[in-house]
VOBA-1610 file (N, C-alpha, C; in pm, whole numbers, padded with zeros to 5 digits, always signed):
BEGIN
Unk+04156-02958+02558Unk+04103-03094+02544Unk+04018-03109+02418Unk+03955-03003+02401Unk+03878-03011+02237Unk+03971-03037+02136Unk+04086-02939+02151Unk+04158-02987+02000Unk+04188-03088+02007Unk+04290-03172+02131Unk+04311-03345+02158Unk+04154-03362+02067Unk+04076-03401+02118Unk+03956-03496+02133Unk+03943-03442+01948Unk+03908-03356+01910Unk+03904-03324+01753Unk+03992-03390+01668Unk+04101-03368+01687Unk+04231-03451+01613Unk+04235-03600+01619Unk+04190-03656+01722Unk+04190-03810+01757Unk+04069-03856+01697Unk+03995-03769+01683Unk+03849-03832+01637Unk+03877-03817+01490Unk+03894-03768+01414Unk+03958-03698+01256Unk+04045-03796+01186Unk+04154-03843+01318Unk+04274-03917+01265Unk+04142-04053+01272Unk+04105-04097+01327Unk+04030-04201+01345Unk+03891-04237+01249Unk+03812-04149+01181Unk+03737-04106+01109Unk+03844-04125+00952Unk+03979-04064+00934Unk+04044-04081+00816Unk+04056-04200+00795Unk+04115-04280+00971Unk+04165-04418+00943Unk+04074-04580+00867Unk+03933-04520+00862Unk+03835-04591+00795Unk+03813-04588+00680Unk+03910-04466+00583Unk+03859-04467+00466Unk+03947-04592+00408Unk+03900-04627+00259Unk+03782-04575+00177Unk+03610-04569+00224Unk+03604-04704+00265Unk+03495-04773+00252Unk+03418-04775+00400Unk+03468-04679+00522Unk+03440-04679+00623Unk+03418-04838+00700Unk+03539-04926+00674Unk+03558-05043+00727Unk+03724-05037+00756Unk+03778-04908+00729Unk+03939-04961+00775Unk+03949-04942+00892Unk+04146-05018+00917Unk+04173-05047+01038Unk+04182-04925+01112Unk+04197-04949+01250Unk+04181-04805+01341Unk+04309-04876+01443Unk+04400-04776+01452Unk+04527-04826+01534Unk+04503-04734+01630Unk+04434-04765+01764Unk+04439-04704+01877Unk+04577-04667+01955Unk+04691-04741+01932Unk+04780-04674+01972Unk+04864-04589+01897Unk+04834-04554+01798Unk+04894-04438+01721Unk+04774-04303+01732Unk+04626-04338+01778Unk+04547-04269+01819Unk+04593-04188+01958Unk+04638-04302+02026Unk+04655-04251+02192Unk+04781-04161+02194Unk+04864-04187+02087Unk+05038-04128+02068Unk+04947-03983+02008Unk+04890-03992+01909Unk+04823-03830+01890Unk+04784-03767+01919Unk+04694-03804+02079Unk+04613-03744+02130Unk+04759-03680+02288Unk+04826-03733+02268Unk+04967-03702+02400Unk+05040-03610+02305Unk+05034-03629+02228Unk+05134-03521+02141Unk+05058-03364+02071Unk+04977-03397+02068Unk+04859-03297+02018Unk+04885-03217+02148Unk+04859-03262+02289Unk+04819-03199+02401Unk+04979-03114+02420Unk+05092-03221+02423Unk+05215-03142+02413Unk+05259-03081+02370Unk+05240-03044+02237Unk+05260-02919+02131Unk+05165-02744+02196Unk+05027-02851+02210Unk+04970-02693+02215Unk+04955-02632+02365Unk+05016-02728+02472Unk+04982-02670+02606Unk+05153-02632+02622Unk+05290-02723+02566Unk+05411-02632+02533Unk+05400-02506+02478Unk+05338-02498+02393Unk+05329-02341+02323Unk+05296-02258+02394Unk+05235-02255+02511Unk+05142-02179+02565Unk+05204-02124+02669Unk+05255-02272+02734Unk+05350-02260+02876Unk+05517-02176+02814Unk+05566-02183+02709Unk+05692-02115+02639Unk+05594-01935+02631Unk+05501-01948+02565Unk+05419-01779+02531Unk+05470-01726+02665Unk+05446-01765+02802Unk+05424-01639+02898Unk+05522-01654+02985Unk+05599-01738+02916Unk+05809-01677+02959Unk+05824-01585+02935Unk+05762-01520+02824Unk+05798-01369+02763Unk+05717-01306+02855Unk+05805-01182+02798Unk+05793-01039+02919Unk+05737-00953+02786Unk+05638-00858+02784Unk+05499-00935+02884Unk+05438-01014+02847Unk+05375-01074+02953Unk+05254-01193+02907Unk+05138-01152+02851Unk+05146-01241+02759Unk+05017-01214+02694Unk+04850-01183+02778Unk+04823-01125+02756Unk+04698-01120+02881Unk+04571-01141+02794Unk+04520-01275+02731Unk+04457-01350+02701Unk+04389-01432+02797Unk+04263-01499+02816Unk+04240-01604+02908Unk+04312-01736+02948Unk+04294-01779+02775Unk+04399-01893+02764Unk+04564-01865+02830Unk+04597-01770+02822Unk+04796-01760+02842Unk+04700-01694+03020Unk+04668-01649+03088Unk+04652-01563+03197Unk+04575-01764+03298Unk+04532-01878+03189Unk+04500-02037+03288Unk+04614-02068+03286Unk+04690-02059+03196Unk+04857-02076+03174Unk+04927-02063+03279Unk+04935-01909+03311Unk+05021-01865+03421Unk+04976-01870+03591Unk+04847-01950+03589Unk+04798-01951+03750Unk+04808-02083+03773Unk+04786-02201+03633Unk+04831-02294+03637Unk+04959-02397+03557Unk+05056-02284+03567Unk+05169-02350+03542Unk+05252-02484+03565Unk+05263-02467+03713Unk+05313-02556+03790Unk+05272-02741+03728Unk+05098-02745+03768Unk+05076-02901+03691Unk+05033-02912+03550Unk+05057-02789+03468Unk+05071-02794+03315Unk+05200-02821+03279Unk+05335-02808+03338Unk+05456-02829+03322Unk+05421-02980+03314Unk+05420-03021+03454Unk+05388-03163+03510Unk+05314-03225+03388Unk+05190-03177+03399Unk+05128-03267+03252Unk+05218-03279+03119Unk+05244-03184+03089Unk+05294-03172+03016Unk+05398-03273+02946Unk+05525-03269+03063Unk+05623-03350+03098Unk+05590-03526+03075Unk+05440-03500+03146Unk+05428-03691+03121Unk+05364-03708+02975Unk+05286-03615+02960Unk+05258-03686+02831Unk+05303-03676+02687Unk+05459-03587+02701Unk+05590-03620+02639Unk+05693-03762+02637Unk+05673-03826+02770Unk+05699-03975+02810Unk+05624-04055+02757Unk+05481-04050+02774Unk+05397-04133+02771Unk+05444-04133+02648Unk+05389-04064+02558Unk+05387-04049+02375Unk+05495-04142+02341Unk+05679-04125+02415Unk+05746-04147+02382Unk+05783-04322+02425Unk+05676-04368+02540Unk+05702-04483+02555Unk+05599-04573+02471Unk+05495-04503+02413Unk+05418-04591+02292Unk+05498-04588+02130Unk+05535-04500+02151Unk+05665-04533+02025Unk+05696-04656+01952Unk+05754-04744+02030Unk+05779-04868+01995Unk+05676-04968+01972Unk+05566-04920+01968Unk+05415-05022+01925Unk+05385-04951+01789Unk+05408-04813+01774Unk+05358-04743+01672Unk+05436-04810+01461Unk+05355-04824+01390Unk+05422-04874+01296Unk+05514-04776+01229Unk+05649-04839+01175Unk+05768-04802+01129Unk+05751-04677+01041Unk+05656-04636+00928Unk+05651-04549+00865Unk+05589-04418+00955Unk+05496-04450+01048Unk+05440-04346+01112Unk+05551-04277+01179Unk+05644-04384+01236Unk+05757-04332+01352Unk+05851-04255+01231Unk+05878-04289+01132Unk+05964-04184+01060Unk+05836-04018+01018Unk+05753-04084+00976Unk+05690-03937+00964Unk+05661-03856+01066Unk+05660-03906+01212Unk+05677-03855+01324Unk+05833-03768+01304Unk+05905-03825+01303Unk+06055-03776+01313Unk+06047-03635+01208Unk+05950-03622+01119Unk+05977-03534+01033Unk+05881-03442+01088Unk+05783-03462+01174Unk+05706-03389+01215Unk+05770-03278+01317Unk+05831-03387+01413Unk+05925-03320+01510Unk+05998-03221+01466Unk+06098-03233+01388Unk+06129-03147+01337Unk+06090-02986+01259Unk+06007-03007+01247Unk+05917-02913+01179Unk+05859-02837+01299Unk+05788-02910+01405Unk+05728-02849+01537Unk+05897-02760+01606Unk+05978-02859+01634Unk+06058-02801+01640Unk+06117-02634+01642Unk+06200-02650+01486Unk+06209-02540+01445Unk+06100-02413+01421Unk+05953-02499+01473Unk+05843-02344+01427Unk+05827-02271+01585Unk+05892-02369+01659Unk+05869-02330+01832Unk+06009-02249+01852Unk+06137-02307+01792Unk+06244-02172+01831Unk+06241-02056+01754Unk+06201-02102+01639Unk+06106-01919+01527Unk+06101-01874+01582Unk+05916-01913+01713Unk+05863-01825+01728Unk+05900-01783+01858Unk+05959-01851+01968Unk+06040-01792+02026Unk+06176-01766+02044Unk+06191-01683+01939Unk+06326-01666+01941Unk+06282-01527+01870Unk+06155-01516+01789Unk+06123-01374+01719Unk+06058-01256+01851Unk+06048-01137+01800Unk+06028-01037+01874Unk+05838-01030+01864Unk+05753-01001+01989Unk+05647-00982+01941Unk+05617-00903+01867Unk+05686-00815+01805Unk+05617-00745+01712Unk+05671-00788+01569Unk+05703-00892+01505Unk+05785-00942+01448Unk+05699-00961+01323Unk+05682-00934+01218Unk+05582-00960+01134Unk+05610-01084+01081Unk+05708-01158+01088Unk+05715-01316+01031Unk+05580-01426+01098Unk+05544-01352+01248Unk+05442-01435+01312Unk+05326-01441+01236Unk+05316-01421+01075Unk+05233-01409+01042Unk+05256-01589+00927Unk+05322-01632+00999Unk+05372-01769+00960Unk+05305-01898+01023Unk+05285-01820+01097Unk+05208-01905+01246Unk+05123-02013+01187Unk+05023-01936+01142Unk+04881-01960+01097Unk+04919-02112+01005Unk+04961-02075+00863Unk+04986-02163+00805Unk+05075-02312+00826Unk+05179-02305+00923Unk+05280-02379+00972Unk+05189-02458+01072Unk+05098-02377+01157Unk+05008-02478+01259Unk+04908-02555+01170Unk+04864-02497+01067Unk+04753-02600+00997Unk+04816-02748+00948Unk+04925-02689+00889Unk+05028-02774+00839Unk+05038-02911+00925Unk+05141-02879+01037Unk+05122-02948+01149Unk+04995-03062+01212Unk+04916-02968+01229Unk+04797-03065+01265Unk+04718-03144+01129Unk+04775-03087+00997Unk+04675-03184+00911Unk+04789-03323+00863Unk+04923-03277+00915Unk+05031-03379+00923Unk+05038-03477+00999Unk+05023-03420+01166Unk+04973-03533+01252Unk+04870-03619+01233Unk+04739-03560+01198Unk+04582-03639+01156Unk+04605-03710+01075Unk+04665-03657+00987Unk+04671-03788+00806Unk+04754-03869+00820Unk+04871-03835+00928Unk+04968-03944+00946Unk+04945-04058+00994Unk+04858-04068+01086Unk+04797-04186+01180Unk+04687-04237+01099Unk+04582-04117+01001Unk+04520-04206+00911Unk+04553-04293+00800Unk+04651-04290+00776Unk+04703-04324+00636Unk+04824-04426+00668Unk+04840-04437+00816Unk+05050-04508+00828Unk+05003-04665+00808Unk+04870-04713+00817Unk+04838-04883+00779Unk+04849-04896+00620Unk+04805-04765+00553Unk+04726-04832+00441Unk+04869-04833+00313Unk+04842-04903+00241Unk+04955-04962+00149Unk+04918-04909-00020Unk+04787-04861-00014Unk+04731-04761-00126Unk+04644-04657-00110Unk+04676-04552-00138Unk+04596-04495-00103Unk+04499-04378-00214Unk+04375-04343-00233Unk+04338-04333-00321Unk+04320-04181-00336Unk+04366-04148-00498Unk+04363-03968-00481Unk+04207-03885-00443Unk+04120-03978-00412Unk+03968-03921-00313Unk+04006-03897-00184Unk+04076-03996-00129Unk+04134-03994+00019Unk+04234-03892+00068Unk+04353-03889-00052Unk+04399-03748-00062Unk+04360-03623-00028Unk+04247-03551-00111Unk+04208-03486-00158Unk+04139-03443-00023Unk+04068-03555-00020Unk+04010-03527+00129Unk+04107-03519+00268Unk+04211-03544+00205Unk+04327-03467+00322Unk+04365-03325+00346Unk+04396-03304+00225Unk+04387-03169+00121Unk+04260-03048+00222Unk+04167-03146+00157Unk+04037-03034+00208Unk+04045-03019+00362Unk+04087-03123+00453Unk+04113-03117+00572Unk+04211-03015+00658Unk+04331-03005+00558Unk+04417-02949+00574Unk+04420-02799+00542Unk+04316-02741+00458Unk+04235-02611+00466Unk+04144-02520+00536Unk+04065-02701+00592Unk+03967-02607+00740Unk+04030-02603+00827Unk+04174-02634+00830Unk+04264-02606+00971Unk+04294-02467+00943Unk+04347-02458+00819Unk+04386-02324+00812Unk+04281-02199+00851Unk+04161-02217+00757Unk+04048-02159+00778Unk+04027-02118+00921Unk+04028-02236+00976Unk+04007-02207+01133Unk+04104-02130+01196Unk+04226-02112+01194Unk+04335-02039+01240Unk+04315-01919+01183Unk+04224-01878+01079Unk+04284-01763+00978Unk+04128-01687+01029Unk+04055-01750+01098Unk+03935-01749+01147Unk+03936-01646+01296Unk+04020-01731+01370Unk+04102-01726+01512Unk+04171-01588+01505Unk+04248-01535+01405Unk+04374-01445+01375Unk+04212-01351+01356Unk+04205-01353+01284Unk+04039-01239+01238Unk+03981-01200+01355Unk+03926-01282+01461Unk+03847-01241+01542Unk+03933-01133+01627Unk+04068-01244+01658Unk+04145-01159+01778Unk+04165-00990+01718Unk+04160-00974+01580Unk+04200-00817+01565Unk+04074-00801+01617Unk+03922-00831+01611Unk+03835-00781+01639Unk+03821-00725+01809Unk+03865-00835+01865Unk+03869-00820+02017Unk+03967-00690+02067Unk+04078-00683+01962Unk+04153-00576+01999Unk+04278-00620+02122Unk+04296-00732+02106Unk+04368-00745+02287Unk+04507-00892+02186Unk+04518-00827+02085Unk+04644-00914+01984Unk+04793-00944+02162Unk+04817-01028+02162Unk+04961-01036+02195Unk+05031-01055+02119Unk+05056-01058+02009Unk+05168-01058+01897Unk+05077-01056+01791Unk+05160-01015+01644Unk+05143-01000+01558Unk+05020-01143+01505Unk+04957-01126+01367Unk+04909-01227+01329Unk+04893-01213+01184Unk+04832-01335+01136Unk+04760-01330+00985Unk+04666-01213+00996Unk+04594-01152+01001Unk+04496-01082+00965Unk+04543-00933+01028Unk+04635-00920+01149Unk+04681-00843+01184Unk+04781-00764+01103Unk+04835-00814+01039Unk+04981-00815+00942Unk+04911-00775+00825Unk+04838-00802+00765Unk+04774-00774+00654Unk+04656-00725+00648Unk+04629-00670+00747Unk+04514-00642+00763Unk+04337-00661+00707Unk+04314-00615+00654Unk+04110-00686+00582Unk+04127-00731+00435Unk+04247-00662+00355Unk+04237-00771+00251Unk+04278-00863+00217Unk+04403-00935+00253Unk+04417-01028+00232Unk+04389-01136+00279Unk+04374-01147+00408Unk+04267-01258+00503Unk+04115-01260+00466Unk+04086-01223+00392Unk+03969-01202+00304Unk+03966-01248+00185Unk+04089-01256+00082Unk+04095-01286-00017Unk+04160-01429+00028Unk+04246-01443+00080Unk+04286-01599+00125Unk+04146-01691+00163Unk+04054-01603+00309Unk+03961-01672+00283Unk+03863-01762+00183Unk+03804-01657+00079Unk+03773-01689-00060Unk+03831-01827-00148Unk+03942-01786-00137Unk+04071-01888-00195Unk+03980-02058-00119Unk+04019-02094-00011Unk+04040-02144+00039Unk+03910-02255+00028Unk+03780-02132+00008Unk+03650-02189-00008Unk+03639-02224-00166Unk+03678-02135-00238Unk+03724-02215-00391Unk+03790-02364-00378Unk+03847-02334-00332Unk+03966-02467-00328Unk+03880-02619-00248Unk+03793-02562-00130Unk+03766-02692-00103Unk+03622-02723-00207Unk+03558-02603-00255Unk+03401-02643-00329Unk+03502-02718-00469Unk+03586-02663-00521Unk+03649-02765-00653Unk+03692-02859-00593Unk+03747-02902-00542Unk+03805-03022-00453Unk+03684-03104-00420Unk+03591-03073-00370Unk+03441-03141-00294Unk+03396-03194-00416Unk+03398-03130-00534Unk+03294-03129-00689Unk+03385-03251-00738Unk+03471-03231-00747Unk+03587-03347-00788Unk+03570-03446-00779Unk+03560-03495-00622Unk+03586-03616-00569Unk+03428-03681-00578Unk+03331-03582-00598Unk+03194-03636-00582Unk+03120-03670-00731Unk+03208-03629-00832Unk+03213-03604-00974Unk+03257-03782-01021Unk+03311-03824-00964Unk+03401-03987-00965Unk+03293-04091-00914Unk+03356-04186-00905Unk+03250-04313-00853Unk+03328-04312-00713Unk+03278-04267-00631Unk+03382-04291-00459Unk+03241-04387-00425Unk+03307-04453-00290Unk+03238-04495-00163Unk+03159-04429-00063Unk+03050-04460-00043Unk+02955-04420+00017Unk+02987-04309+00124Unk+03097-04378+00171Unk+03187-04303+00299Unk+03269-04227+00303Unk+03329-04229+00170Unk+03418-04100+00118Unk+03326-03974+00084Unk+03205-04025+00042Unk+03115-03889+00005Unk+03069-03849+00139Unk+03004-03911+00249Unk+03025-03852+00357Unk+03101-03811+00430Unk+03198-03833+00369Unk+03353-03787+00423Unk+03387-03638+00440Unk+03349-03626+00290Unk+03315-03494+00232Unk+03271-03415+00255Unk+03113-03439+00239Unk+02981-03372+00345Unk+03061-03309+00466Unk+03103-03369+00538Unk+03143-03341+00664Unk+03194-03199+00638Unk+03299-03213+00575Unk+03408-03130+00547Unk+03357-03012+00491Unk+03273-03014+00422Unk+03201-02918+00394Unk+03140-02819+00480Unk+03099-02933+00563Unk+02988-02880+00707Unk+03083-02778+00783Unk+03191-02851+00798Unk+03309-02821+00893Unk+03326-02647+00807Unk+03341-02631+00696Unk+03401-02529+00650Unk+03282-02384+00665Unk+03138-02431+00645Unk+03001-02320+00625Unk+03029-02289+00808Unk+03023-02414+00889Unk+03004-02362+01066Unk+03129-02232+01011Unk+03237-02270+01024Unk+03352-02158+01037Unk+03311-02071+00981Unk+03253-02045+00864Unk+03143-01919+00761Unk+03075-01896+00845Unk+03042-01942+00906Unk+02887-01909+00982Unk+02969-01812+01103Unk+03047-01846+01157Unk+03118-01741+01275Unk+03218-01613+01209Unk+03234-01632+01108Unk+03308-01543+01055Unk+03229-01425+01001Unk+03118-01453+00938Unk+02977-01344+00924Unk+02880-01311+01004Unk+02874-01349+01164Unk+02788-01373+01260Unk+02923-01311+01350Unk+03039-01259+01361Unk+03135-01213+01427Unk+03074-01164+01581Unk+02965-01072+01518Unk+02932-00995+01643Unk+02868-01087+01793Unk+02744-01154+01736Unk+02770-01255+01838Unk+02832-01364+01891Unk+02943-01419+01839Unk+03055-01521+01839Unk+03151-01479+01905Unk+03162-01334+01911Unk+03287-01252+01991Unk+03233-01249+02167Unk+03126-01265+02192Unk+03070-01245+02319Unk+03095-01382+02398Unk+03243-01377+02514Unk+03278-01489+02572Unk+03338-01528+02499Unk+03388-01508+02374Unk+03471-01623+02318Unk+03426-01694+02278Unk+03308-01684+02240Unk+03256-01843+02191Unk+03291-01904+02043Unk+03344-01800+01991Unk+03417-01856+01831Unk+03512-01919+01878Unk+03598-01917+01981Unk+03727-02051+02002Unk+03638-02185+02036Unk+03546-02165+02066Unk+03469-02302+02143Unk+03384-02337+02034Unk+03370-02295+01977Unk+03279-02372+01841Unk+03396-02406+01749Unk+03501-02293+01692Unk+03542-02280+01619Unk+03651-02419+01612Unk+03676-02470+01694Unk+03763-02574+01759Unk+03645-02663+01759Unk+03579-02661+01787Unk+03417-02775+01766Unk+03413-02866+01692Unk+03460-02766+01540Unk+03401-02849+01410Unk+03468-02984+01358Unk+03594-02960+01440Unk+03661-03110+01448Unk+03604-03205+01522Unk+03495-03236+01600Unk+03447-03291+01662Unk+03314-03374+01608Unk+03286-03285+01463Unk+03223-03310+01360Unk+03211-03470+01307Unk+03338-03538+01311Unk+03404-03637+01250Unk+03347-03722+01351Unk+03297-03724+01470Unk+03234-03814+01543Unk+03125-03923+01465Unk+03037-03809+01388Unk+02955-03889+01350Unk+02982-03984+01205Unk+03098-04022+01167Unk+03151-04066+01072Unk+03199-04199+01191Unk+03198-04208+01269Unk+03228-04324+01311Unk+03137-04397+01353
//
């Protein structure tokens, strides 16, 4: 429910830029927040078809509650699909391209072996995904859109990664991997050096856009994003207590929730 509630709040937070007065299409909100839930509670419910199951918390609520996660599941594949026809024409084609993409990354990955080192695809293909869904619903009204707003898609579309590449890091720490991963696969240097990358990329990107004459709200836009990227720093150098309970998935998934106060 955090990632739903993160993504809907994000797509909704984008849908105001420039000037934090744009339109907000609640039913392309409500279609994201049913489809968000169907992607990542499908993934989960497909994970522990395989022999063996992952013995994670998340895949081990999976398998005790299968039965009305199917069920959920199931409706809010309908639901999504009966708001369709309210949703505007460009969103519904970039939907179609989305699908596709979710698609083919769900028979990949099940169709690959867990020990398969391609799962180290994961990471990047899910950021992808979710910064596709978010920007899609922010951006399917607007008829110009400005390379600040971009950019700040851009940067968005990095703390997803971050966060996944975040996620992949800890789990080697925990030691209890069910399949391969980013940090697993490559072990401490290159999820380290990607990290780096990534924080380059959004501090030039941040300097950029704040370097220009933007709107009040695009620079807080920013801020945010920023914020969003140091919390994930902050659990990634603080490992040791963040690993106790899990609490790096529950923050770490948090920082999308960030975008609240932009509305």
């Amino acid at each position: 429910m955090d990632v739903v509630a993160g993504a809907v709040l994000s797509a909704a937070a984008g849908s105001k830029l420039p000037d934090g007065r744009g339109e907000i299409n609640y039913w392309a909100l409500l279609s994201l927040g049913f489809t968000t839930w169907f992607i990542y509670t499908l993934d989960r419910l497909l994970d522990i078809r395989r022999k063996p199951v992952p013995n994670t918390p998340r895949h081990q609520f999976h398998v005790k509650n299968a039965s009305i996660l199917w069920k959920a599941t199931i409706t809010t594949g309908v639901l999504a699909a009966a708001i369709t026809p309210f949703l505007p024409l460009s969103l519904i084609r970039w939907g179609l391209i989305l699908t596709g993409v979710v698609a083919l990354y769900l028979f990949m990955v099940n169709r690959l072996g867990l020990k398969s080192k391609w799962y180290f695809l994961k990471e990047p293909i899910t950021a992808l995904v979710y910064m596709g869904g978010v920007w899609g619903v922010a951006f399917a009204n607007k008829a110009d859109i400005t390379w600040q707003d971009k950019s700040l898609a851009v940067m968005f579309g990095l703390i997803a990664f971050q966060n996944l590449l975040l996620f992949s890091w800890m789990e080697t720490q925990e030691g209890k991997l069910s399949s391969p991963n980013f940090a697993s696969i490559f072990r401490e240097g290159l999820p380290k050096i990607v990290n780096f990358l990534i924080l380059a990329a959004l501090l030039t990107l941040f300097l950029s856009i704040n370097l220009t004459e933007i709107l009040p709200y695009q620079r807080r836009f920013a801020f945010t994003e920023i914020l969003m990227s140091l919390a994930l720093l902050k659990i990634r150098y603080d490992s040791e207590f963040f690993l106790k309970n899990q609490r790096y998935r529950w923050i770490g998934d948090g920082v999308f929730l960030f975008s609240l106060w932009l509305l």
